[in-house]
C-alpha positions in Angstrom: -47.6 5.4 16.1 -45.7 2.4 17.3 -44.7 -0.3 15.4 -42.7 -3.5 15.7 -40.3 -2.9 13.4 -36.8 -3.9 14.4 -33.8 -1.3 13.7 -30.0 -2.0 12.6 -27.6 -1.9 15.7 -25.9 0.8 13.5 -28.7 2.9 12.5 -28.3 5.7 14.9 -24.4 5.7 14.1 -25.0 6.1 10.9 -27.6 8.7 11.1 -25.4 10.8 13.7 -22.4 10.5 11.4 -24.1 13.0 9.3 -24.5 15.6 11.5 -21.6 14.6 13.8 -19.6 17.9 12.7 -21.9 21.0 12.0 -20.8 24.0 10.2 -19.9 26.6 13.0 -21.7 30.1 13.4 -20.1 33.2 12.8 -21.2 36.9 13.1 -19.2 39.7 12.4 -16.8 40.7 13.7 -15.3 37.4 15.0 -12.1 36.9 14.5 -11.2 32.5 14.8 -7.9 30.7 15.6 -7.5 27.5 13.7 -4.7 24.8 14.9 -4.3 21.5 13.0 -2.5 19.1 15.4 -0.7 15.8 14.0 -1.4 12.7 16.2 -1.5 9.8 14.1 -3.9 7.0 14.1 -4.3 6.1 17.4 -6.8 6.7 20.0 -8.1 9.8 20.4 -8.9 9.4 24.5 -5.3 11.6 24.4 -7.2 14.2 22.8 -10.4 13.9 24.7 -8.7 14.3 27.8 -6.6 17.2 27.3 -10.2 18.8 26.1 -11.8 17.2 29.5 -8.7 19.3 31.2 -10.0 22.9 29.6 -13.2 21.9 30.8 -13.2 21.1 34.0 -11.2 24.5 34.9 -13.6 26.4 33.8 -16.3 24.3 35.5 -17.9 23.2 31.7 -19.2 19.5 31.2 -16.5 17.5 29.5 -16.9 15.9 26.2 -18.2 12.2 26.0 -15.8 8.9 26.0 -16.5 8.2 22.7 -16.8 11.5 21.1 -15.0 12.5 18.4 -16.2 16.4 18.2 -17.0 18.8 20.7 -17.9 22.9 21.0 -18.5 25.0 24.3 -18.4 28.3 24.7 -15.8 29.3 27.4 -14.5 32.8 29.5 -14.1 35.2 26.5 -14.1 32.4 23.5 -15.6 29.3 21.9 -13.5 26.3 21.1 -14.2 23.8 18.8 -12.6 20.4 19.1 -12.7 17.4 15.9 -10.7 14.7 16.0 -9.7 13.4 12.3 -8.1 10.2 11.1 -4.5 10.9 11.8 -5.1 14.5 13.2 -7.3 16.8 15.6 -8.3 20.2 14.6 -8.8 22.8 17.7 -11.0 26.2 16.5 -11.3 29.2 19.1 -13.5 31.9 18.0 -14.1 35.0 19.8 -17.1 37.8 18.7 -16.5 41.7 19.3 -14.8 44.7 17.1 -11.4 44.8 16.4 -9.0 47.8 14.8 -6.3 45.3 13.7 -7.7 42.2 11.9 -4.8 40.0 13.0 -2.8 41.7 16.4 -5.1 40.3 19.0 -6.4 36.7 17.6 -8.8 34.7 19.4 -6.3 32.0 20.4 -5.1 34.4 22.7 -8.1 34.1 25.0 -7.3 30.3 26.2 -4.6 29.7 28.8 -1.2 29.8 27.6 -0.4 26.7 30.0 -3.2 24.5 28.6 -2.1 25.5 25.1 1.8 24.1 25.7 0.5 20.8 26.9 -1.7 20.3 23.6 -0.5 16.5 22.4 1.2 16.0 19.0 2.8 18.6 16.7 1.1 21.4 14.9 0.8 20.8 11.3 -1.5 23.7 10.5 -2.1 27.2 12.4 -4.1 29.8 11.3 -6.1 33.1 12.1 -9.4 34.1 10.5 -10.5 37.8 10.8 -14.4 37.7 9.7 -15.1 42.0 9.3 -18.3 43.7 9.0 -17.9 45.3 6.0 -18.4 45.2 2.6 -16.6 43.4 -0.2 -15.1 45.4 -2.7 -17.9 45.8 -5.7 -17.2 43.2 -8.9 -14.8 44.5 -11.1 -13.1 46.9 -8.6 -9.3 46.3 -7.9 -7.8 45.2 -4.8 -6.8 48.0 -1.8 -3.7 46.6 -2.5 -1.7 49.2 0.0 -4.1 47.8 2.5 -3.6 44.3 1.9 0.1 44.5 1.5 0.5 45.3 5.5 -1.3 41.6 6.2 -0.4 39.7 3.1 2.8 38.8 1.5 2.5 40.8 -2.0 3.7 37.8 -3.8 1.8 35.4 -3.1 -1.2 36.6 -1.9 -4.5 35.2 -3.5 -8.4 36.8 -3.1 -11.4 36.6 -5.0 -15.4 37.4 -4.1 -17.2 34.0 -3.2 -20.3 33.0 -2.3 -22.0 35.1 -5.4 -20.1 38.3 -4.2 -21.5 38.1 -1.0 -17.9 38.3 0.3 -14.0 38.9 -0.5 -11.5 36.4 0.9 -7.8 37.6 1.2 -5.2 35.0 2.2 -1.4 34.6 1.4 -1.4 30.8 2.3 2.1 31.9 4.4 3.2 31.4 7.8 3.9 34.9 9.6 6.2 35.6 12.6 4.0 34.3 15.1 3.8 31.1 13.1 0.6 31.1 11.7 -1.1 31.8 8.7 -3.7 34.6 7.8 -7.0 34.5 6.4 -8.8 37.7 6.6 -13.0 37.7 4.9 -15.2 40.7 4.3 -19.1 39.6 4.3 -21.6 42.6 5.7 -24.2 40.7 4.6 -23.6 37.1 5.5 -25.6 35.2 7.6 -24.2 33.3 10.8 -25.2 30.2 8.9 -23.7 31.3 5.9 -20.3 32.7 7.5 -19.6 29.4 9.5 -19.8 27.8 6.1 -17.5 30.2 4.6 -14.7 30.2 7.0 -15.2 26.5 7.5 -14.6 25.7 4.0 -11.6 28.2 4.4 -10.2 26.4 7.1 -10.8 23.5 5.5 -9.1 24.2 2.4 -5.9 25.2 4.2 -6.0 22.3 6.4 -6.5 19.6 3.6 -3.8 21.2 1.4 -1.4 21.0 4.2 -2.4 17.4 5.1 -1.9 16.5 1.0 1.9 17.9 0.9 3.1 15.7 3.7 3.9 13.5 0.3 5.2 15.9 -1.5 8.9 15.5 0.9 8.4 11.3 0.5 8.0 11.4 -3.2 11.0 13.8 -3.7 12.7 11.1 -1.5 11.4 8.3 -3.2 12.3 9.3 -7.1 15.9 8.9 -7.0 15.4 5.1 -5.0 12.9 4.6 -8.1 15.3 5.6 -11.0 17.9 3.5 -9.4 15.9 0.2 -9.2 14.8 1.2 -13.0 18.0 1.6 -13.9 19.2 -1.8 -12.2 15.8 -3.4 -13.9 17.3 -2.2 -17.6 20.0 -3.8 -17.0 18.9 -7.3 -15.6 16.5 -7.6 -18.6 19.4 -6.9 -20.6 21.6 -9.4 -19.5 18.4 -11.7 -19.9 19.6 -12.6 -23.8 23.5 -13.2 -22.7 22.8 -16.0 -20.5 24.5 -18.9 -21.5 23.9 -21.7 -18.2 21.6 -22.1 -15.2 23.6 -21.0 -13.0 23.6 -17.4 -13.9 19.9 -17.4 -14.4 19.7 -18.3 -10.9 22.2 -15.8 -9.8 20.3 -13.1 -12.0 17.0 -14.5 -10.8 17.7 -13.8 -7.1 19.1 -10.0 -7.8 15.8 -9.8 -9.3 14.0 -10.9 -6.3 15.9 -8.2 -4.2 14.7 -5.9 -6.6 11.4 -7.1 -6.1 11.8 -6.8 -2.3 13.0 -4.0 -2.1 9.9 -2.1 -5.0 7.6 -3.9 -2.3 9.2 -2.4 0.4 9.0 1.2 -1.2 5.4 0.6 -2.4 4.4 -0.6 2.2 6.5 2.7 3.2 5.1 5.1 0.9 1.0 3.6 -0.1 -0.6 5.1 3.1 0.9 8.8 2.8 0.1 8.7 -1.0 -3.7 7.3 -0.6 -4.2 10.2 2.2 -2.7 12.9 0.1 -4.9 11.6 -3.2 -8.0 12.4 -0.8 -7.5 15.5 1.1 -6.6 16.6 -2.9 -10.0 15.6 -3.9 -10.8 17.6 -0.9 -9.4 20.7 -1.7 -10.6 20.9 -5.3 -14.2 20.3 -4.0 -13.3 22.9 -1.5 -12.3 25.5 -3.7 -15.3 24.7 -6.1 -17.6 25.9 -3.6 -16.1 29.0 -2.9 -17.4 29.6 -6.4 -15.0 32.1 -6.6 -15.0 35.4 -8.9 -12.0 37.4 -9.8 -11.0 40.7 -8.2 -8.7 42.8 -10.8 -5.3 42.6 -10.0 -5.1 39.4 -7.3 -5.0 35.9 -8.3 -8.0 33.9 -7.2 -7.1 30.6 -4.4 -8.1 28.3 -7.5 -5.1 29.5 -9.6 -2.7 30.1 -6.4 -4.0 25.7 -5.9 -3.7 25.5 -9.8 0.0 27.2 -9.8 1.4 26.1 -6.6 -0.1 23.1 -4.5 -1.3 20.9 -8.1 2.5 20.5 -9.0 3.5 19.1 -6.1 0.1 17.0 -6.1 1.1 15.8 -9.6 4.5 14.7 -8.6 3.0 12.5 -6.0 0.7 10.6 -8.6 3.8 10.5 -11.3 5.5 8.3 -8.3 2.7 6.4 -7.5 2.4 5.8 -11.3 6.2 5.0 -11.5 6.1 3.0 -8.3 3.2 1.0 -9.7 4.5 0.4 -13.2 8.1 -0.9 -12.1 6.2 -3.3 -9.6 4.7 -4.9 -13.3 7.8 -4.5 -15.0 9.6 -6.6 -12.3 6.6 -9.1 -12.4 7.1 -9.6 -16.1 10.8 -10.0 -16.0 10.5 -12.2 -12.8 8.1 -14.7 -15.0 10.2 -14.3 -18.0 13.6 -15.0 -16.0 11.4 -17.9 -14.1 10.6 -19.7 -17.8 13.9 -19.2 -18.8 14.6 -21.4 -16.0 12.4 -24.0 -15.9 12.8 -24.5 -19.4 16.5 -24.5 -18.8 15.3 -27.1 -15.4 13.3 -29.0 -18.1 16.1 -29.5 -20.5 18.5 -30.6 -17.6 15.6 -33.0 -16.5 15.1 -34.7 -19.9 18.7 -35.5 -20.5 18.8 -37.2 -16.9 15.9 -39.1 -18.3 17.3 -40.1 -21.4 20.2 -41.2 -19.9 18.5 -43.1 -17.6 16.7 -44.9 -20.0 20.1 -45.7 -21.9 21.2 -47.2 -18.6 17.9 -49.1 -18.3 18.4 -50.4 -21.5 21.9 -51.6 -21.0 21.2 -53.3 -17.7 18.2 -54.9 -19.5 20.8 -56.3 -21.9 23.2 -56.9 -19.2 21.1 -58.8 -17.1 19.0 -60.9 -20.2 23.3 -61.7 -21.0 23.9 -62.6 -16.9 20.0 -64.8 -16.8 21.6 -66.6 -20.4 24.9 -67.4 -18.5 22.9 -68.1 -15.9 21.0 -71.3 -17.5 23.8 -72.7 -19.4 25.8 -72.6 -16.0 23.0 -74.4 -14.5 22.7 -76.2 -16.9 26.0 -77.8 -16.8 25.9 -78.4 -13.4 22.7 -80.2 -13.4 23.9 -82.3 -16.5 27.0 -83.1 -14.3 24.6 -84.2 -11.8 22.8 -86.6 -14.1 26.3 -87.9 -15.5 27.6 -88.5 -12.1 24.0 -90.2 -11.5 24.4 -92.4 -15.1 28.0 -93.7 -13.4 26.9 -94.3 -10.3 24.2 -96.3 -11.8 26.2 -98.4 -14.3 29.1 -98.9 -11.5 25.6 -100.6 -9.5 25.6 -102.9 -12.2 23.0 -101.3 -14.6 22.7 -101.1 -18.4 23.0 -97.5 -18.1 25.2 -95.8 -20.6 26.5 -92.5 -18.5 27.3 -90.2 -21.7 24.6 -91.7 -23.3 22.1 -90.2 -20.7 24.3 -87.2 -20.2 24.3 -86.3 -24.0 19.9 -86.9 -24.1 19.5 -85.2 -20.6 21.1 -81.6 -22.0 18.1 -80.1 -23.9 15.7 -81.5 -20.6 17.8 -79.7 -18.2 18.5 -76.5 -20.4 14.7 -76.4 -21.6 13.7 -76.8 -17.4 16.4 -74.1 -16.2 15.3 -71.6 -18.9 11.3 -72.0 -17.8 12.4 -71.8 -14.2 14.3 -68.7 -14.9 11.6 -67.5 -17.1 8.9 -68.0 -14.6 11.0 -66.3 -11.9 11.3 -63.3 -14.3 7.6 -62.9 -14.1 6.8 -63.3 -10.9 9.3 -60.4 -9.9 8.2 -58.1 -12.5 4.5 -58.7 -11.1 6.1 -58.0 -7.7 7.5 -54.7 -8.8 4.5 -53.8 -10.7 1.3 -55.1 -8.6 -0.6 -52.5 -11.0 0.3 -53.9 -13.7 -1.8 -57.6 -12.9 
């Protein structure tokens, strides 16, 4: 019934998110072409329209402006487009029997030309052969003659999934025609249950390949890590021989290169090892729900991931790990090294204060000695004054005696000066100090 509720602007987005990339259908036999292409994170209208091109030579409604998967069936196959966050992932699948799982793959149904204009580079390629028969029964060894003409022997990896309804056969190698094989027996699996199958498949090989893109960048970033750990060692040793400010400065800014340059290491490698961390967690989840069960005398995928692809996933976190724990260590010695220099700053500062008190102190003295010179010179003058009065006045024929009134006038005149000067004082310390009122 109709209501007046009011929904999110992103409630449809988010709903369709969730069923944005359905699992494909599969019946056997189909045989599937899977081509992870590298394009980084920019717009994926690149992608779109090289899609849009395939489409509209075979007459077939393009995909939308802003989609970011697509399927249509075509001449002879089915292609599956999905763009990713820094890659696209185009699927062909083709139905009908087959003799040789891997000689005719569906791939080879789209145009050559349109396939040599696809953008970016190919980071993944692989062909899935999905035959109608059974799997081999639980506990019964490999046809290992059999598998030897598709697979590498030594590292070729199989195992029953999905309860036993199938076998899975892969080498997780790239063959002369430059792609990888992946070969599943499942009489009994539905469409539903297929597509689900191979998709986790797919999926698996696409996410492991994604995840060892770090695996080159932290072989290429251990030795730049030892170094600066190295050159760290030996700045905090020199810490304890320091003997002025000067050198703590000088050590100081080698430190902050070293800092600069961990920083710089930890921008250039962060996004590559955050990506590979997930599409790991991928994988593992990946191969959990194979739920895989041995066949004698192969290795399952979870011990070729366990064996093979976890070391190199493990090397990745030890340089994350080292990156991380040498940015701290250069923090700590950076604040230590800073201390030692403001303490050293402190020092410095407190001498120039001492001294400036002593100075203080002397030109106090200095100028109380100038301000006493200054009233006995006064002084005299003024009493001169008063003597040259005390002749002038006797000379007018007054009974003034001039020394007389010279001798009585000297404590008047030193007494006034020295309150003049006093007051004088005061008012220019008030003047100096207007806070101090």
């Amino acid at each position: 019934m109709p209501t007046n509720l009011r929904d999110h602007p992103l409630r449809r987005a988010v709903s369709d998110e969730v069923h944005a990339r359905p699992f494909p259908t599969m019946r056997a036999p189909e045989r599937a072409s899977h081509i992870a292409v590298l394009s980084g994170e920019v717009d994926a209208s690149g992608d779109r329209a090289y899609v849009a091109r395939l489409c509209e030579a075979y007459g077939q409604v393009p995909p939308p402006p802003t989609a970011t998967h697509f399927i249509a069936d075509f001449d002879g196959f089915r292609l599956r487009w999905e763009r990713h966050t820094e890659f696209s992932t185009y699927s062909f699948f083709r139905h009908g029997p087959f003799a040789d799982p891997f000689a005719d793959p569906a791939i080879g149904a789209a145009p050559a030309a349109w396939l040599g204009e696809m953008p970016g580079q190919v980071l993944v390629a692989v062909h899935v052969a999905l035959e109608d028969k059974a799997p081999p029964p639980r506990g019964r060894a490999a046809e290992v003659a059999e598998l030897d003409r598709y697979f590498a022997p030594d590292s070729a990896a199989g195992s029953l999934v999905s309860d036993g309804a199938a076998a899975v056969w892969t080498d997780f190698s790239i063959h002369a025609d430059g792609f990888g094989r992946i070969l599943v027996r499942g009489a009994g699996l539905g469409e539903r249950r297929a597509g689900r199958l191979v998709r986790r498949l797919l999926e698996i090989e696409t996410y492991r390949t994604m995840a060892l893109l770090a695996f080159p960048l932290a072989r290429d970033t251990a030795p730049q890590v030892t170094r600066i750990d190295r050159g760290l060692t030996e700045i905090t040793a020199r810490m304890a021989a320091l003997e002025d400010l000067d050198d703590e400065r000088r050590l100081l800014d080698t430190l902050m290169q070293q800092a600069a340059e961990v920083e710089r290491l930890v921008a250039a490698t962060s996004y590559r090892f955050g990506a590979a961390r997930a599409y790991h967690a991928l994988v593992e989840r990946r191969v959990a729900e194979l739920r895989e069960e041995r066949i004698p005398g192969l290795q399952t995928i979870g011990e070729f991931m366990e064996r093979r692809f976890a070391p190199a996933m493990r090397t990745c976190e030890s340089t994350v790990g080292r990156l991380e724990t040498l940015a701290e260590r250069v923090a700590r010695a950076s604040n230590l090294l800073r201390t030692r220099v403001d303490i050293a700053l402190e020092g410095q500062n407190r001498d120039v204060l001492l001294s400036m008190n002593r100075r203080a102190r002397l030109q106090l003295r200095l100028q109380q000695t100038v301000e006493g010179l200054s009233v006995a010179a006064i002084s005299y003058y003024l009493v001169g004054l008063v003597g040259y009065a005390g002749k002038a006045a006797h000379a007018a024929g007054l009974a003034v005696d001039a020394d007389l009134l010279v001798g009585a006038s000297i404590p008047v005149v030193v007494a006034v000066v020295w309150l003049m000067m006093r007051r004088l004082r005061r008012r220019l310390r008030r003047d100096d100090d207007p806070a101090g009122d």
